[in-house]
C-alpha positions in Angstrom: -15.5 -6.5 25.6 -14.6 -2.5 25.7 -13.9 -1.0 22.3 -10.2 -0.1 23.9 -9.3 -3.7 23.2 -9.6 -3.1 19.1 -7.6 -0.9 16.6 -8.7 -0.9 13.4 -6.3 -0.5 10.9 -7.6 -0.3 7.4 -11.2 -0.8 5.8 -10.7 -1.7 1.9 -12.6 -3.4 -1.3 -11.4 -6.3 -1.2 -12.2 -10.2 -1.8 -10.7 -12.7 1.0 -7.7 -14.2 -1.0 -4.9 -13.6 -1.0 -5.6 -10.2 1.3 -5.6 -12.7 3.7 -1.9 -13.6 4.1 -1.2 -10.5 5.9 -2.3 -11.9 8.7 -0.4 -15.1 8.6 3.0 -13.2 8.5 1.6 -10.8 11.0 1.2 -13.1 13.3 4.2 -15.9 12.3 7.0 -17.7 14.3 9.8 -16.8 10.9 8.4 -13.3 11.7 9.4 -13.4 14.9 12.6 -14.4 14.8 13.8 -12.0 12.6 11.9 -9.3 14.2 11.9 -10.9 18.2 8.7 -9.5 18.5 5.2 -10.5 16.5 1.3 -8.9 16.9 -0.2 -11.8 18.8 -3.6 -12.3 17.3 -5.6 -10.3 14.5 -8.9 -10.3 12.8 -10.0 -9.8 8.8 -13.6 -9.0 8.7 -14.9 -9.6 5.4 -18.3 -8.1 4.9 -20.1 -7.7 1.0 -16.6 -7.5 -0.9 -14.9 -5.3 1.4 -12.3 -5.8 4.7 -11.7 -4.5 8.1 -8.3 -5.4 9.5 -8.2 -5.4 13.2 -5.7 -6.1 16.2 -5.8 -5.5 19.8 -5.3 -2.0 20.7 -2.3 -2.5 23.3 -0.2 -5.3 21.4 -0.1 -3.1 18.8 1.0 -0.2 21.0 3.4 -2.0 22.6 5.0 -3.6 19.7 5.2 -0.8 18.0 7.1 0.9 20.8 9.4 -1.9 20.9 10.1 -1.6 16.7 10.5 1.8 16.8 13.4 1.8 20.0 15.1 -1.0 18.0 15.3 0.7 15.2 15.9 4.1 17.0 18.8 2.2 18.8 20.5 -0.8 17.6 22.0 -0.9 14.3 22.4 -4.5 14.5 18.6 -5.4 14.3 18.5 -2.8 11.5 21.3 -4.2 9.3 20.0 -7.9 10.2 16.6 -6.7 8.9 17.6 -5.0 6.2 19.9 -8.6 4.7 16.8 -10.5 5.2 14.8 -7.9 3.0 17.7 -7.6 0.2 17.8 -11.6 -0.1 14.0 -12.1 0.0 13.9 -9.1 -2.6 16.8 -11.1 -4.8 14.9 -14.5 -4.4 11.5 -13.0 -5.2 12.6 -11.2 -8.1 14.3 -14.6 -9.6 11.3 -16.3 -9.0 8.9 -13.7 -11.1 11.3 -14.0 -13.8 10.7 -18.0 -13.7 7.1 -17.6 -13.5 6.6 -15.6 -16.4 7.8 -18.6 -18.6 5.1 -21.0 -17.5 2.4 -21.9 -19.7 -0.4 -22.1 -16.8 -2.6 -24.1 -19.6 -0.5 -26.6 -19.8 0.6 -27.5 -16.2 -1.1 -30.8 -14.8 -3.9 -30.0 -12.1 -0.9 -30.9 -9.3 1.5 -28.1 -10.9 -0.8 -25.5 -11.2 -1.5 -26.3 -7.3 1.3 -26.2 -6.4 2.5 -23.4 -8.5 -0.2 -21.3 -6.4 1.2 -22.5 -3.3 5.0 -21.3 -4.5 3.8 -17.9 -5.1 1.9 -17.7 -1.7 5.2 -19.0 -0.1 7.5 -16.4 -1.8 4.9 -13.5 -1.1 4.6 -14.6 3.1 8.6 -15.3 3.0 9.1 -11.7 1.5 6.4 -10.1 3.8 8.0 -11.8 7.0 11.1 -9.5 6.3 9.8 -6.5 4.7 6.7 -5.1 6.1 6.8 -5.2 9.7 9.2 -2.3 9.9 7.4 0.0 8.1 3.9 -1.3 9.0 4.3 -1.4 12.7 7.4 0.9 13.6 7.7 3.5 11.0 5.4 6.2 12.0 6.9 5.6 15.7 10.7 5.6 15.1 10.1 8.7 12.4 8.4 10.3 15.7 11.5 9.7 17.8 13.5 11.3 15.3 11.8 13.9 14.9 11.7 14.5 19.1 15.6 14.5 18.5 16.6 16.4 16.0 14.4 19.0 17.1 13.8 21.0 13.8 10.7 22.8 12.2 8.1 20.1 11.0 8.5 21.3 7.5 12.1 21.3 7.2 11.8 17.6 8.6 9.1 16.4 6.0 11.7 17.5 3.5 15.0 16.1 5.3 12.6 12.6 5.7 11.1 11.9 2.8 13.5 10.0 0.6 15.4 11.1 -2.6 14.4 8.3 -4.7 11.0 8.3 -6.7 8.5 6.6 -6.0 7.7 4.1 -8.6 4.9 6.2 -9.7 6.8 9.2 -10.0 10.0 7.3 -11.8 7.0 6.2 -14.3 5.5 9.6 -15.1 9.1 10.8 -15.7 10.2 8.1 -18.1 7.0 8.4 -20.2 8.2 11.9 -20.2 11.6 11.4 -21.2 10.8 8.0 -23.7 8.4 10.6 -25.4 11.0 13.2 -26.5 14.0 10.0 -27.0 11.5 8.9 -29.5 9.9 11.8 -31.3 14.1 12.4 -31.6 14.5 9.1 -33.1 17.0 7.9 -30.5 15.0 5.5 -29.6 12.6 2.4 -30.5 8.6 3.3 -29.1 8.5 -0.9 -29.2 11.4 -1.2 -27.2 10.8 1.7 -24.7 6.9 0.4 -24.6 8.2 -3.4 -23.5 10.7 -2.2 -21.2 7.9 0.2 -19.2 5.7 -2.9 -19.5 8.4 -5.1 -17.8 9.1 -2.3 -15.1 5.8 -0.7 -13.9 2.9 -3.0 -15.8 1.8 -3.7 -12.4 0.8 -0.2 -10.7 -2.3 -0.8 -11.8 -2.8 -3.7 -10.4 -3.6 -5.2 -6.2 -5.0 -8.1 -4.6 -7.9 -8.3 -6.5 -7.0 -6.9 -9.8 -7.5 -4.1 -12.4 -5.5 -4.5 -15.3 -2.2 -5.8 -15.3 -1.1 -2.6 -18.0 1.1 -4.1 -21.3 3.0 -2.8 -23.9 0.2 -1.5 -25.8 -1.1 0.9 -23.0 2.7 2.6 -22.9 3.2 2.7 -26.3 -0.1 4.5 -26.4 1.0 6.6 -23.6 4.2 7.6 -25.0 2.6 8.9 -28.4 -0.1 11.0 -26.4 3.3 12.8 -25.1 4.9 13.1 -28.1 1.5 14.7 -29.6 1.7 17.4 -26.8 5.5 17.7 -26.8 6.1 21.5 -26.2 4.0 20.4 -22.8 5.7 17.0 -22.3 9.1 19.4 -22.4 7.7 22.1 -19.8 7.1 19.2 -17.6 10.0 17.4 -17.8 12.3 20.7 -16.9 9.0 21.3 -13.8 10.3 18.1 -12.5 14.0 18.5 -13.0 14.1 22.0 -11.5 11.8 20.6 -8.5 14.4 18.2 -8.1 17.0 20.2 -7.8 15.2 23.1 -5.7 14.3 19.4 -2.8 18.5 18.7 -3.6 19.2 22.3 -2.2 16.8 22.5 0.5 18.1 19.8 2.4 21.5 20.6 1.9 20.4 24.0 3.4 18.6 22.2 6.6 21.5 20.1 7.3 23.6 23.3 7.4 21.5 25.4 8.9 21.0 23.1 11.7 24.1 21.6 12.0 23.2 18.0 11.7 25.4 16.0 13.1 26.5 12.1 11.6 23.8 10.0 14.1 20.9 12.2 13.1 21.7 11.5 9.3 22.2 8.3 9.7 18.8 7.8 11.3 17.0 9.6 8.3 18.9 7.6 5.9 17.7 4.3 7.9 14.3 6.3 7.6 14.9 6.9 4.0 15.5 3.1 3.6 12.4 1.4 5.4 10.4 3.6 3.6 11.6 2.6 -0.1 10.5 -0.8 1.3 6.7 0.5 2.3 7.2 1.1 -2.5 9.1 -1.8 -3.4 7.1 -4.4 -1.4 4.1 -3.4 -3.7 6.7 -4.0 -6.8 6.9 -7.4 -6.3 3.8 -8.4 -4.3 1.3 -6.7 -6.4 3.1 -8.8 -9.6 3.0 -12.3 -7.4 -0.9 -11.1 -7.2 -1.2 -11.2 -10.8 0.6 -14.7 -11.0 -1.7 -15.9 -8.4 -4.8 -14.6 -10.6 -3.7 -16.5 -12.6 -3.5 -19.8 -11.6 -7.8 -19.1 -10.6 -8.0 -18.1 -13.7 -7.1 -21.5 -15.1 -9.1 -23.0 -12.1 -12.2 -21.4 -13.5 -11.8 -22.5 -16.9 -11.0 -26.0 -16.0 -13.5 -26.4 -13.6 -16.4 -24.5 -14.0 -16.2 -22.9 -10.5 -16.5 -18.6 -10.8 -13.2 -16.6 -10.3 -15.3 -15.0 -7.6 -15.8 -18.0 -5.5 -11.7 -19.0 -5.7 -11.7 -15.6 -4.1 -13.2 -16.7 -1.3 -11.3 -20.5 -0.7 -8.3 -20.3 1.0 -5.0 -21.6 -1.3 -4.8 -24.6 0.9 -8.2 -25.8 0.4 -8.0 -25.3 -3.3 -6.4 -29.1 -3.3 -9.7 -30.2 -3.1 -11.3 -28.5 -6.4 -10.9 -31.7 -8.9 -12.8 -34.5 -6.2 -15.2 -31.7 -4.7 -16.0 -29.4 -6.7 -19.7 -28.7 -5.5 -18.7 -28.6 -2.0 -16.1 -25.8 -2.5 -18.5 -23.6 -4.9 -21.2 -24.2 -1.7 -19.0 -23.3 0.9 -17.7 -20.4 -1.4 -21.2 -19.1 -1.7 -21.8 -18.9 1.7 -18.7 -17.1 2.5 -20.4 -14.8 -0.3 -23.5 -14.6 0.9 -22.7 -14.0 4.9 -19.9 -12.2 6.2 -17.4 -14.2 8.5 -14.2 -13.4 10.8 -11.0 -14.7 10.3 -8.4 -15.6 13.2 -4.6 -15.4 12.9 -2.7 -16.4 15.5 0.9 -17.8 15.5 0.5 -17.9 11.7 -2.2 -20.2 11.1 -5.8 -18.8 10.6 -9.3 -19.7 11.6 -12.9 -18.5 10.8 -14.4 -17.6 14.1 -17.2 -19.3 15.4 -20.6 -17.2 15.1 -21.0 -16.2 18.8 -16.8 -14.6 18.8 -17.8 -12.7 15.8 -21.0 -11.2 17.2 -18.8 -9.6 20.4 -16.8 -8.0 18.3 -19.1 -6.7 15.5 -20.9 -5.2 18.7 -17.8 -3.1 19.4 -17.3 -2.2 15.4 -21.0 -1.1 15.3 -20.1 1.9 17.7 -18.8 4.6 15.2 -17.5 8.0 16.6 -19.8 10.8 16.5 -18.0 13.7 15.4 -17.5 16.8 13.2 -14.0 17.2 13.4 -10.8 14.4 12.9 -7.4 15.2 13.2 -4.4 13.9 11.9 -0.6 14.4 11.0 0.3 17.3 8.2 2.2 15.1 5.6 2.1 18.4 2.9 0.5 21.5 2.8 0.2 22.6 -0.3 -0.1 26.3 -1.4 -2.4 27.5 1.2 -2.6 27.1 5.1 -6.6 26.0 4.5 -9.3 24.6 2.5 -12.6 23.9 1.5 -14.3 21.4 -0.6 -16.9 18.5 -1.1 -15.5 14.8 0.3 -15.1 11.5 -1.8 -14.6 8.4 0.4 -12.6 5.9 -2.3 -12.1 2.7 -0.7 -11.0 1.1 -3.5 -9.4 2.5 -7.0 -11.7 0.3 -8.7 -14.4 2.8 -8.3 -16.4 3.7 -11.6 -17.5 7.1 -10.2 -14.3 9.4 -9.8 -13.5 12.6 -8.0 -15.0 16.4 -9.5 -12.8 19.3 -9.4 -11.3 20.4 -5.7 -13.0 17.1 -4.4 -10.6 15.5 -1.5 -9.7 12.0 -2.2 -10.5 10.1 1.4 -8.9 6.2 1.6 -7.9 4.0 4.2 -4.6 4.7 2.7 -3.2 4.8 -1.0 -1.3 2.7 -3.5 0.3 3.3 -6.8 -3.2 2.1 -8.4 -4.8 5.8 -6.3 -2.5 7.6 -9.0 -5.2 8.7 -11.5 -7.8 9.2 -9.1 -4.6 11.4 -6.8 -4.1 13.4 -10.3 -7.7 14.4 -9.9 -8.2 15.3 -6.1 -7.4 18.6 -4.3 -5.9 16.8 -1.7 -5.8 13.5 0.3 -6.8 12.8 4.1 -6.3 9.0 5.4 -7.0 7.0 8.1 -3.4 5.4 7.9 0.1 6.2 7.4 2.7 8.1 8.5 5.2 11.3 7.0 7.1 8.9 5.0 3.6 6.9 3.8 2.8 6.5 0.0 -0.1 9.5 0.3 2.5 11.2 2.0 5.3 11.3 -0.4 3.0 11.8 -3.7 1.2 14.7 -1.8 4.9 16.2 -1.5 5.2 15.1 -5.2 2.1 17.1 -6.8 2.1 19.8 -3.8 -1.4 19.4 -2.4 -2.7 19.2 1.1 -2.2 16.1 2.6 -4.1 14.9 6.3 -2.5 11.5 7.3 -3.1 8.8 10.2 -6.3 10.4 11.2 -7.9 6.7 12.2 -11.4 7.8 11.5 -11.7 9.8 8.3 -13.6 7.3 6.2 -16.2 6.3 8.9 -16.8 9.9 9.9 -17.0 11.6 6.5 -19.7 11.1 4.4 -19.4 11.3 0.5 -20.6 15.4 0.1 -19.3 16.5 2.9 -18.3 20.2 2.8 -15.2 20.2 5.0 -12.6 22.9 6.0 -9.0 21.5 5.5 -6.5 23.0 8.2 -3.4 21.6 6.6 -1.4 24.2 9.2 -2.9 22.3 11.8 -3.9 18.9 10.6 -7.3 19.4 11.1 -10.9 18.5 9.3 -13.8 19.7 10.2 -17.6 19.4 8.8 -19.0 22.1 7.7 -22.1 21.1 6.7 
């Protein structure tokens, strides 16, 4: 086996379940219909509490092409994708609100099974629609437009990247404004608090868990703004005039360039699939939670560790009231040795010992180099940079970032925000112009290196790097 066969896409922290439904939808028959095309086979390798995901090099090439055309050219596969998306999203959304009435103590051992099945359902049915437009064609079909339109890269990054906030963004905002409604007495802090909580309680939050954020944490929040509220008000007017100076500039593009209706279009289809890339971690990460939950009960009813449910898959948790022993001994040794999981047409498999040697041979072969390159997604107040590195693969990290430190992930999420606060700038291994790292970067105005493939196995923690953010390029320095 050549290492040409494999891409991998993303290393993370994270425990098997339920990080492993990605690759049943990846790989489905409902996914395939909607879409007409599917990635054919892919591979989770779980390794000491940590993930590789990783899929044939040219399927993924291919189908991404094919996405990206689609999307580039028929506005019928679009729309049909974007109806599927909207009803999933209505379904999903009914279904939380159901879920968040159940008294998980009190369901039998068969509902609380089945509840756990429900949510893995309404998480793969929502996933079939949602993700394989952004995860697979995005970064191509933005490319294409790009190769159209024909426009500097920065004006693009600016006509691309959508008006609407990301949920992050909406949040620091809000506090913002909640902080002066209250300190004005327009409002109630209890009622602002529980409405936060009901809206954003779950950017803290992923496959694993952090903590799911409550009323308490906003109200608390809120009243460190309103302490500080000659800065909360400077703020609030830095964002609103920031607003309005990104509302001008694209006017000014679109003018100056003459845009014609088909180009717009195709941003605002842009626009649209990438407000999916934010919403889908909206309602997955809070189907995460639910799912939590249900192991939580399943620990405290049966004395079997929330760490080991991590590693059963949701089918097999059936069998926790007749064989207990057996599932906490097969648990333990998914714990103890890492393992390869299969998914192919949907279903999933662990690999047999002598399939997962080939291909850890081929993973074992990490590029030697002192400079990775990647796409420009912001760049910030100056054309370079230098600084020390800090690989975070996971936000759950104790030890955070020091000052003009570059955060390096696989990729962020809303639960990055703190430690993104922190860093000077970001560099990834995925995503693309209109990726979450991406948008924020434009957000807070720091350097941002994006979709460099290789940033978290080539840097090293200490690193002293030079940042081209003209160029898109890192390079060791020593």
């Amino acid at each position: 086996m050549s290492k040409e066969k494999y891409l991998i896409m993303r290393e993370r922290k994270h425990l098997p379940s339920p990080v492993y439904w990605n690759i049943i939808y990846q790989t489905s028959l409902k996914t395939k219909k909607l879409y007409n095309i599917v990635l054919s086979k892919g591979w989770f390798y779980f390794d000491s509490g940590s993930h590789k995901l990783i899929f044939l090099k040219n399927d993924w090439n291919n189908k991404e092409e094919y996405i990206a055309n689609r999307l580039l050219k028929d506005n019928k596969y679009f729309k049909k994708i974007e109806n599927r998306v909207n009803l999933e999203k209505k379904k999903t959304k009914r279904f939380l609100m159901e879920v968040k009435s159940v008294n998980f103590s009190k369901l039998t051992f068969k509902e609380l099974i089945n509840l756990g099945n429900k949510i893995k359902d309404r998480c793969l049915n929502y996933d079939s629609a949602n993700v394989l437009a952004w995860f697979l064609g995005a970064d191509k079909f933005q490319e294409k437009i790009y190769n159209l339109i024909d426009i500097p890269k920065e004006d693009f990054l600016i006509l691309i990247t959508p008006k609407e906030k990301t949920a992050v963004s909406q949040l620091e905002y809000k506090l913002l404004k909640y902080a002066r409604l209250v300190k004005a007495k327009e409002k109630n802090l209890e009622k602002l608090s529980q409405e936060l909580a009901d809206d954003y309680g779950w950017i803290h939050f992923d496959y694993d868990g952090l903590k799911y954020w409550r009323k308490d944490y906003f109200s608390k929040e809120i009243k460190k703004n309103i302490k500080f509220i000659k800065k909360t008000d400077k703020k609030i007017k830095e964002i609103e005039k920031q607003e309005k100076e990104n509302l001008l500039k694209r006017k000014e593009i679109v003018k100056k360039f003459k845009l014609s209706k088909k180009y717009l279009d195709l941003i605002k289809k842009a626009h649209v699939i990438t407000l999916w890339t934010d919403e889908r971690k909206k309602y997955t990460f809070q189907l995460y939670y639910w799912y939590s939950q249900v192991l939580r009960e399943l620990e405290k009813r049966y004395d079997i560790p929330f760490k080991n449910l991590k590693y059963l898959f949701t089918k097999e948790l059936i069998n926790i009231e007749k064989n207990n022993e057996y599932l906490k001994k097969i648990s333990n040794e998914r714990i103890k040795n890492n393992f390869i999981l299969k998914g192919e047409k949907g279903e999933i498999t662990i690999i047999s010992k002598k399939d997962k040697n080939k291909i850890l041979k081929e993973l074992k072969k990490q590029p030697q180099k002192t400079e990775i390159r990647g796409q420009v997604a912001c760049k910030g107040l100056k054309k370079k940079y230098i600084g020390r590195i800090k690989i975070i693969l996971s936000p759950r990290q104790k030890n955070g970032l020091k000052k003009d430190e570059f955060l390096v992930a696989t990729m962020t999420t809303p639960n990055y925000i703190l430690l993104m606060k922190q860093a000077a700038g970001f560099i990834t291994d995925e995503g693309g112009v209109t990726c979450h790292a991406a948008i924020v970067s434009r957000e807070m105005n720091k350097p941002c290196i994006i979709g460099t493939r290789i940033a978290t196995k080539v840097l090293k923690d200490g690193d002293l790097v030079e940042v081209d953010a003209n160029k898109g390029i890192v390079k060791i320095i020593k």
